[in-house]
C-alpha positions in Angstrom: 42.3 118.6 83.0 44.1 119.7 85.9 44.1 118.5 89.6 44.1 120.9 92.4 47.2 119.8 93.7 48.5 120.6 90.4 47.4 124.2 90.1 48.1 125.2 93.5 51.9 126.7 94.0 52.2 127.3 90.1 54.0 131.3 89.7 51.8 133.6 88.0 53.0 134.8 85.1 52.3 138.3 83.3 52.7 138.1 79.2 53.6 141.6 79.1 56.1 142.2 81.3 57.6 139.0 81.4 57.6 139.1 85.3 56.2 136.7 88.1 53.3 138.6 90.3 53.1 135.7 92.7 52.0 132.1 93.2 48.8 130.2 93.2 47.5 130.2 96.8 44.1 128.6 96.6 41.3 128.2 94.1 38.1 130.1 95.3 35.0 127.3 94.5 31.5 128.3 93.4 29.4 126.0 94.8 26.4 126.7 92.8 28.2 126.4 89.3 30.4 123.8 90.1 33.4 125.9 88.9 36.5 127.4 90.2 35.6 131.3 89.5 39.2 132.7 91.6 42.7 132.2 91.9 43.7 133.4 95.3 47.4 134.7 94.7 50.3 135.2 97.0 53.6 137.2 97.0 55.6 138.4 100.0 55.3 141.9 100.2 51.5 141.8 100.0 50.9 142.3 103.5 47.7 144.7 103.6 45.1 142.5 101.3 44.7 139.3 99.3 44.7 139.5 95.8 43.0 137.5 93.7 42.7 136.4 89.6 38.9 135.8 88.4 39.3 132.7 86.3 38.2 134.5 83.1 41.2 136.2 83.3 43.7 133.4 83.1 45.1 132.9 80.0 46.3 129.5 80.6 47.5 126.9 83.1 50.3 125.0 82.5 52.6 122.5 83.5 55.0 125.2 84.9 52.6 128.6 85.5 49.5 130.2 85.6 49.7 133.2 82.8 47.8 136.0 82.6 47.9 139.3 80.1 48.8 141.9 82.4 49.3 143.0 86.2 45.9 144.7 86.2 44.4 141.4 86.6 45.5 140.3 89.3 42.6 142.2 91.9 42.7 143.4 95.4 40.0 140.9 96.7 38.5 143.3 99.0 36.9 145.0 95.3 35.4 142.0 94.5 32.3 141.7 96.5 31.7 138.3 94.7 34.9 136.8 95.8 34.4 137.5 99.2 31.3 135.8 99.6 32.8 132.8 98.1 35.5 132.9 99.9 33.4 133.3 102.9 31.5 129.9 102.2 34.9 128.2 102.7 33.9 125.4 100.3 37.3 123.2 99.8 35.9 120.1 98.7 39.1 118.2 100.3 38.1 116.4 103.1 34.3 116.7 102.7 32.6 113.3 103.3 31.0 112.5 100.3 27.3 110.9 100.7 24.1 109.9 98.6 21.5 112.0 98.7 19.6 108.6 99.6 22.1 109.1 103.1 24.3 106.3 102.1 28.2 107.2 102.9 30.7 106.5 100.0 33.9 108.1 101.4 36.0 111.2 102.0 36.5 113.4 99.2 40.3 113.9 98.7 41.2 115.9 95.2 39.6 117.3 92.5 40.1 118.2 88.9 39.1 121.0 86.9 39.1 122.1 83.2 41.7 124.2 83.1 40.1 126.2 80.0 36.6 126.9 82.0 37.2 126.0 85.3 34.4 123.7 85.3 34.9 121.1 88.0 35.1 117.3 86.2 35.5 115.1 88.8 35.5 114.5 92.3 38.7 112.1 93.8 37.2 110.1 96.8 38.5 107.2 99.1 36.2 104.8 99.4 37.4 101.9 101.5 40.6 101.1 100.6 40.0 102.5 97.1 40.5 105.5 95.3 38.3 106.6 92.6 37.3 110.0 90.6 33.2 110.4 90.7 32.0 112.5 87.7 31.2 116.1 88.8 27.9 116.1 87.0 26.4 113.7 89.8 27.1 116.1 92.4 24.1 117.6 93.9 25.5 120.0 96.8 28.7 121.3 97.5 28.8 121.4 101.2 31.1 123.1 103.8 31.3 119.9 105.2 29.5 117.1 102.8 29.5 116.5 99.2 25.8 115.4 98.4 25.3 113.0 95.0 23.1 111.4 93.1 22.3 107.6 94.2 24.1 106.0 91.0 27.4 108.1 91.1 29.4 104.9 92.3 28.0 103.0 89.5 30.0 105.1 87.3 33.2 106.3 89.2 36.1 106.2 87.5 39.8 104.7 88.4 42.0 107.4 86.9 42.2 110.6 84.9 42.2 108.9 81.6 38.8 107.1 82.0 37.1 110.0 83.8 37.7 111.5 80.5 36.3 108.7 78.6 33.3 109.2 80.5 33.0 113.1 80.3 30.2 112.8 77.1 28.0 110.6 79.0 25.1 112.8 80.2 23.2 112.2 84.2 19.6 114.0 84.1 19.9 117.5 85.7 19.1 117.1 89.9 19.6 119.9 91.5 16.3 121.9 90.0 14.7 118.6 91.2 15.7 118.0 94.7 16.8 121.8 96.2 15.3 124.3 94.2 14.6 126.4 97.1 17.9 126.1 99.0 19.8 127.0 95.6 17.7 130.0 95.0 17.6 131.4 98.3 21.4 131.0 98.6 21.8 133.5 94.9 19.0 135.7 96.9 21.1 136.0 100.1 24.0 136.8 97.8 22.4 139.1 95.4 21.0 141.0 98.3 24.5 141.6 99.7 25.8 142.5 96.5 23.0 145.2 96.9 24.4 146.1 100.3 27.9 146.3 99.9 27.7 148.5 96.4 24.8 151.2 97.2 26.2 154.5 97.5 29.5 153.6 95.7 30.4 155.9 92.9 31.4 154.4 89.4 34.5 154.9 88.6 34.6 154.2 84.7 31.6 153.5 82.2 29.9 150.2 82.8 28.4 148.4 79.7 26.5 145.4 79.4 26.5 142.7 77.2 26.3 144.5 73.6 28.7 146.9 74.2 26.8 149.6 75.5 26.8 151.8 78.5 24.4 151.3 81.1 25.9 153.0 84.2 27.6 155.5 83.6 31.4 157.0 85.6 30.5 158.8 88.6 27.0 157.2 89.1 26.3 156.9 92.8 24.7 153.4 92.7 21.5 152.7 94.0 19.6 149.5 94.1 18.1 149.9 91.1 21.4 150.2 89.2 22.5 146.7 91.1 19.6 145.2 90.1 19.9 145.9 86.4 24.1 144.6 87.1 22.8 141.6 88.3 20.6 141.0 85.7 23.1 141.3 82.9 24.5 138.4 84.7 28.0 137.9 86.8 31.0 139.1 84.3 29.2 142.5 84.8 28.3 142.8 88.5 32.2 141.5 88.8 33.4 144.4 86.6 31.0 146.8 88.6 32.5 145.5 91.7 36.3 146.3 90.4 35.3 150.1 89.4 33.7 151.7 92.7 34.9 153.7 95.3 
């Protein structure tokens, strides 16, 4: 388990080459997953675009760097359709006010920590008085721009360090967010969807696209159309993300 703090500013590494491509800028936070799904990278003489590494693509994350196969994955984020919509929602978790979904204030949130093999988020650092303590990730309803939203017992059960948020990782909370905001969830993944739709029709493919068993579904020099999106999207995100990567 890693902290933000402690990802942020590692070098990225490539195995093959041996070489540094940059440094860790930011993470990039899905709010409806709870996961960090991009590594925003940095490196001088990109001037003209951000880059960024989709989290499957790390290899690992370290005590010294963030490694990675090759240079190829490290993106241009302006490919990534899905990155800049996330990016867009500027959801930074530090410094969100962190509140029950009963309206009862418990503090300010001020670190998190991640999985550094998923990129699941695990916990949730928040002062709270004069106290710090880690409230377990799956008690968080919303991931706001501004507010953290969580389920009325999370304080009952916030940790004091790393070591018991850990200890606490197998216990399970009942599922909320089907519950309480079905329809703000699923109108946010319609609003996105739909500019996925926008943003790719007309583009040509630039290499085969396969989906999930291996086998080709759109194939190079396809001019997309909605339909084609669609069917992306339905396959689920690794495939709309490689979509995004090969179009022109």
């Amino acid at each position: 388990m890693k902290s933000s703090t402690q990802v942020i500013g590692l070098p990225v590494i490539s195995i093959q080459n041996g070489v540094q491509l940059g440094q860790v800028k930011s993470l990039v936070l899905n709010p409806e997953k709870g996961t960090v799904d991009f590594l925003i990278v940095d490196q001088e003489n990109w001037e003209i675009s951000m880059k960024a590494i989709p989290f499957r693509n790390v290899i690992g994350i370290g005590e010294f760097a963030v490694t990675v196969e090759e240079e190829r994955a490290v993106l241009d984020l302006n490919v990534i359709p899905i990155a800049n919509e996330l990016v867009n929602k500027k959801i930074a978790i530090k410094q969100a006010k962190v509140m029950t979904r009963k309206g009862q204030l418990l503090g300010e949130a001020t670190e998190f920590y991640i999985d550094e093999e998923t990129g699941q988020i695990t916990g949730i650092e928040v002062q709270i008085g004069n106290e710090s303590r880690i409230v377990r990730a799956d008690h968080v309803i919303t991931y706001g721009k501004e507010l953290l939203i969580v389920h009325e017992d999370a304080q009952q059960t916030v940790a004091s360090d790393v070591s018991e948020l850990l200890s606490l990782k197998g216990t399970q909370v009942e599922p909320l967010i089907e519950q309480i905001a079905p329809k703000t969830v699923e109108t946010e993944l319609d609003e996105l969807r739909r500019k996925q739709i926008d943003m790719l029709t007309g583009k040509r493919v630039l290499k085969d696209i396969v989906d999930a068993n291996g086998q080709i579904f759109i194939s190079k020099d396809t001019i997309l159309t909605k339909e084609h999106i669609i069917r992306a999207q339905e396959e689920g995100p690794d495939v709309v993300i490689e979509l995004s990567m090969n179009v022109e």
